[in-house]
C-alpha positions in Angstrom: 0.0 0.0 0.0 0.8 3.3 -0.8 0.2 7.1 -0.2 -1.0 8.0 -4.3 -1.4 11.5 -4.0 -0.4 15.0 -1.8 2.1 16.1 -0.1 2.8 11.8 1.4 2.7 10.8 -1.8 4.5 7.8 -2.8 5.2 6.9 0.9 4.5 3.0 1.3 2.4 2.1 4.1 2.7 -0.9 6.7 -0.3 -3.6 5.8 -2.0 -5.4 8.2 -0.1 -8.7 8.9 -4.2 -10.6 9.4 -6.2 -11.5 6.1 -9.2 -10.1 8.6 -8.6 -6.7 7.4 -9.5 -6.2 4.1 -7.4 -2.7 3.0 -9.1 -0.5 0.8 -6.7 -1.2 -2.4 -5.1 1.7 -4.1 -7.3 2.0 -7.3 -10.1 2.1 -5.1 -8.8 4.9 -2.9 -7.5 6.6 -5.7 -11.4 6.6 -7.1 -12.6 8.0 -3.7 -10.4 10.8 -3.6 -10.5 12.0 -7.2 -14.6 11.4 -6.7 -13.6 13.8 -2.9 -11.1 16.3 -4.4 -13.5 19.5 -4.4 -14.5 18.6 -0.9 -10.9 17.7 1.1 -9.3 20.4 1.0 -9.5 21.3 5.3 -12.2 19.1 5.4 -12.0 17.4 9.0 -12.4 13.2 8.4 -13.2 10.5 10.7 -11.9 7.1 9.3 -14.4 4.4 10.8 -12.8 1.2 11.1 -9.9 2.4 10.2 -7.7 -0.7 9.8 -4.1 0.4 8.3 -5.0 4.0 8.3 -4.2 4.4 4.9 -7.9 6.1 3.6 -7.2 8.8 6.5 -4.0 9.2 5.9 -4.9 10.2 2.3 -7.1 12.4 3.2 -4.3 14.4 5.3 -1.9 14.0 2.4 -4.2 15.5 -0.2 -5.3 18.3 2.5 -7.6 17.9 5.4 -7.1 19.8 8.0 -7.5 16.5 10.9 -8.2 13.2 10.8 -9.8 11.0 13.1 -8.9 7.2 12.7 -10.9 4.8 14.8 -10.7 0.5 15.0 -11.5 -1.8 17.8 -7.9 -3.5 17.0 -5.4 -2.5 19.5 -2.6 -4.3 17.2 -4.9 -1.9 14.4 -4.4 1.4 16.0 -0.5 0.2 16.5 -0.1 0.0 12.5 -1.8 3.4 12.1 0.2 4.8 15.2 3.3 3.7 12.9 2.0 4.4 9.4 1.1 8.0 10.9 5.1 8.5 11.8 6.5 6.8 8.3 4.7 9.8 6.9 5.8 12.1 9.5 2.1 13.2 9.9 1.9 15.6 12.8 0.5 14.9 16.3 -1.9 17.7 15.7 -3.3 16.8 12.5 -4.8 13.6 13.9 -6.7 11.8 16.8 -6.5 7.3 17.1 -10.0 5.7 19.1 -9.5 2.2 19.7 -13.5 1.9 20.0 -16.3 -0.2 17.7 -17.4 2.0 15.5 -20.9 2.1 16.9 -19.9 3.0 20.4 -17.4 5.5 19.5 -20.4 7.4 17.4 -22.8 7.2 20.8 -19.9 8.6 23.1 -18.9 11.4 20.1 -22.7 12.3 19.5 -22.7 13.2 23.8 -19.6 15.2 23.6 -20.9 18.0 21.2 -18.0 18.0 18.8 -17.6 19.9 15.8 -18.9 17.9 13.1 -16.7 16.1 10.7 -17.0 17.2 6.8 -16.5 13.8 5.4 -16.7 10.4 7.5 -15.5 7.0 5.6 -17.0 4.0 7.3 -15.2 0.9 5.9 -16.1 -2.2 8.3 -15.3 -5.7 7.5 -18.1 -7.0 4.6 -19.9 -9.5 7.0 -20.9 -6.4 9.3 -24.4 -4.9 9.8 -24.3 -1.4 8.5 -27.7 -0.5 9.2 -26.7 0.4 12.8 -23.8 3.0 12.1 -26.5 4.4 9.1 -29.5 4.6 12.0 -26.7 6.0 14.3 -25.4 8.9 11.9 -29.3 9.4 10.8 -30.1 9.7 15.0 -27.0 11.4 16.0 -26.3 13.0 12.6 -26.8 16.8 13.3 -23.5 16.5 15.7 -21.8 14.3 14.0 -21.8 15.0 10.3 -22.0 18.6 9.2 -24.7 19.5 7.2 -23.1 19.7 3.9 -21.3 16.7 5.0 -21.0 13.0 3.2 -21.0 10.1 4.1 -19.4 7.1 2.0 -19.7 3.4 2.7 -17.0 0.7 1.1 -19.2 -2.3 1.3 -19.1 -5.5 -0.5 -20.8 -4.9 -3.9 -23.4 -7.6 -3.8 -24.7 -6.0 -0.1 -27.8 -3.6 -0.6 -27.8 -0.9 1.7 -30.4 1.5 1.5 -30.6 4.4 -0.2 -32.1 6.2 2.9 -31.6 6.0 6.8 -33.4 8.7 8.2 -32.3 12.1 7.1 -29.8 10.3 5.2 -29.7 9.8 1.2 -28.1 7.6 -0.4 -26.5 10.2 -3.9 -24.6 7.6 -5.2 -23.0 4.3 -5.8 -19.4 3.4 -7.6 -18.9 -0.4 -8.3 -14.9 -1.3 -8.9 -14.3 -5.1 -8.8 -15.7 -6.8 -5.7 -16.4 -3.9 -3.5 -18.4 -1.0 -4.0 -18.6 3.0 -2.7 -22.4 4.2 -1.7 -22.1 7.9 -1.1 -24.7 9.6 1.6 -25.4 13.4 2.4 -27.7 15.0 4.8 -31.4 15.9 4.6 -32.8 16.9 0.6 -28.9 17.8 -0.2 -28.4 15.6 -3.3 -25.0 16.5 -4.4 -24.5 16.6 -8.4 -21.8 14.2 -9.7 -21.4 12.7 -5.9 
């Protein structure tokens, strides 16, 4: 794996030794972010199962302003603790949750944080996604700013649905076995995401 694009760019990453964690390949990421690039620029991004790190970290590279990476790994929040310093990222630029996904949303919607401009939730395929879709549709208004999008890796044979409560699904990208539904707030349909 490998930083594609920004200022880390070209900066290989440390995989993840397990074949549990499925990384988000390159061509994938490198779909994401050219599908992102109006929107990253100081955007502030919270990687959801965050596994190597590598989508957040290419987030930072290509300019957002912080990152938040969170995985219910310890021996996952290690790798991006050490992918973080091979690219020299700096301690301010970022915050690592070891937390499920799920819990970290419920304890991040009672804390009254600024909402996050762009929130990647890549779990492994066999999850349930309905209950981080009913928890940002619930908890939403802290959690995601209103402009704000969502986007799901999932498994391209998995329907999700194209709404959970004040989220709608805009769009979906199929690229080999997995597949990219994008999701923004209330009647906000972006054009072209």
């Amino acid at each position: 794996m490998r930083i594609i694009a920004g200022k880390y760019r070209g900066r290989n990453l440390k995989s993840p030794a397990s074949l549990d964690t499925r990384p988000t390949s390159d061509r994938l990421r490198e779909t994401l972010f050219n599908i992102l690039a109006p929107r990253i620029s100081e955007a502030k991004f919270l990687d959801l199962c965050a596994g190597s790190g590598a989508v957040g970290i290419e987030a930072l590279s290509r300019g957002a302003s912080h990152a938040t990476f969170v995985d219910h790994s310890r021996q996952m929040r290690a790798l991006i603790e050490s992918n973080l310093s091979l690219c020299r990222v700096g301690t301010d630029e970022f915050t690592v949750a070891t937390a499920d996904a799920l819990d970290y949303l419920r304890k991040a919607s009672k804390q009254n944080l600024e909402p996050w401009d762009l929130i990647f939730f890549d779990p492994p395929y066999a999850d349930d996604y309905e209950g981080v879709l009913v928890a940002l549709a619930e908890w939403g208004s802290g959690l995601l700013d209103n402009d704000g999008l969502l986007v799901v890796e999932h498994f391209h044979k998995t329907n999700l649905p194209d709404e959970s409560g004040t989220l709608h699904r805009t769009r979906i990208l199929k690229q080999g076995d997995s597949a990219l539904s994008f999701y923004a707030k209330g009647e906000s349909v972006l054009a072209g995401v």
